[in-house]
N, C-alpha and C positions, 0 to 999 in steps of 0.2 A: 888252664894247663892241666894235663892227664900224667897217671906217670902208672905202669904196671911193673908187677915185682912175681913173677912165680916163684910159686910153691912156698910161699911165707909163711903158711903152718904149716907141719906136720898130718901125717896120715892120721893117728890116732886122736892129736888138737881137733883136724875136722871132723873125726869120727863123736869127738865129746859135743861139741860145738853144735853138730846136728842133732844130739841126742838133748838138746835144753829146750827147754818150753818159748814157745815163742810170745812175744807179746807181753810178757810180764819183767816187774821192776825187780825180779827176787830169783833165784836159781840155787840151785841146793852147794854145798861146798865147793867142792872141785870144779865146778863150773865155774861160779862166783869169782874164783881166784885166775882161769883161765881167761874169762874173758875180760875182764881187769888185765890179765896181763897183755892180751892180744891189745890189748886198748892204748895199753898205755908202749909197746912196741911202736906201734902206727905213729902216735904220739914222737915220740923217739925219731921214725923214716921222715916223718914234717921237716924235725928241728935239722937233721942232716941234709933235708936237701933243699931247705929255704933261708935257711938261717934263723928263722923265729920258732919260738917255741911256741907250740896252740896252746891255746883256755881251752884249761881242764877243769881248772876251779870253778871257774864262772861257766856261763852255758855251755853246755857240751849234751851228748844222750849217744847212745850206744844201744844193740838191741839185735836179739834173734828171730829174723825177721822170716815170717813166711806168706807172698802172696800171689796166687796161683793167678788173678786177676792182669798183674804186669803194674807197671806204672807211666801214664804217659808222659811224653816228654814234659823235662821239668828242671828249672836249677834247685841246687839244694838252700836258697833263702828261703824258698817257699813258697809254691804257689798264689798263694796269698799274700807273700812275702812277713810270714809269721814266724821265720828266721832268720832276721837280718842278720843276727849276732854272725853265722856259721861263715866259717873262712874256706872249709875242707870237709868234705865228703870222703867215703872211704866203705867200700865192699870187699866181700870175700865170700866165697860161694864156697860153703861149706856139706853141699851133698849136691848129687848133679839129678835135673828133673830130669823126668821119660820124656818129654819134648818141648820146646821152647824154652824163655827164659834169656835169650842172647837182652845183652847190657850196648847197648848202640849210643855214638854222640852225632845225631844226625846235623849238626853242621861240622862234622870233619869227616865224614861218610865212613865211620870209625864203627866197626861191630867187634867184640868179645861173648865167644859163645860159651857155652857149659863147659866145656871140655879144658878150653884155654883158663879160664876164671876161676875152676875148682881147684880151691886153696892159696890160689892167687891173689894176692891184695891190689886192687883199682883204686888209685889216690886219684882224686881231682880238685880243680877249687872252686866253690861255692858258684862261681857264675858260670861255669861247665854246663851247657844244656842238655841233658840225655834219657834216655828212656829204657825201658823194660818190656819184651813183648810176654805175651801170656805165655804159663805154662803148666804141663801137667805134671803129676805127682810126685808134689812134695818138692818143689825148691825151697832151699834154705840158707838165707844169706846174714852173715855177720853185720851189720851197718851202723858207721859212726858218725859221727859228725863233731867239730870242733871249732871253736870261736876264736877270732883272731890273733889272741896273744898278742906275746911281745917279743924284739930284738934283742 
């Protein structure tokens, strides 16, 4: 199940958002509390429109992600299936690349491109198959993921 929401952050949120180092477990104040709280919104749009609330305590990871590579199709358990835990996926393209980058679920012949996805939050759940095609400079997307919870 897929579910999109424009404009979920703010101009200035995505402006902060892109300005955080990507790749690292630590981000200086203002961030740290931003994306915490971006986290735990997302968190919140789950419980609204599933009825369960996600593990946030137990596995969860969150992260400013930047990979100019793409990513090929994948669910979010994991390739390897070295997230079983994850129930829920969740992007937000918080700067838009000079070209490529479209978020595709190639069995629903389903594409969101840069334009559509910047700032926009992409919820799906974990067995959602989708991919990422290459892009150039400087995509940078917020990504969550969160474990099944309870009712």
């Amino acid at each position: 199940m897929r579910w999109f929401f424009q404009d979920f952050i703010s101009d200035s949120e995505a402006e902060s958002l892109a300005q955080a180092s990507t790749g690292k477990s630590y981000y200086n104040g203002s961030q740290k509390e931003l994306i915490f709280q971006v986290f735990l919104r997302i968190a919140e749009k789950i419980e609204n429109l599933t009825g369960t609330v996600p593990g946030i305590s137990g596995p969860s990871y969150l992260n400013i992600e930047q990979r100019d590579s793409g990513h090929p199709a994948h669910k979010d358990t994991g390739t390897s299936n070295h997230m079983m835990w994850c129930a829920y996926g969740a992007t937000i393209l918080v700067n838009k690349p000079e070209s490529g980058g479209e978020l595709t679920y190639p069995e629903h012949s389903e594409s969101v491109g840069p334009d559509q996805h910047y700032k926009s939050l992409i919820l799906h759940t974990s067995d959602e198959v989708h991919q990422v095609a290459p892009s150039s400079g400087g995509r940078k997307v917020f990504i969550a993921f969160f474990g099944k919870g309870s009712k």
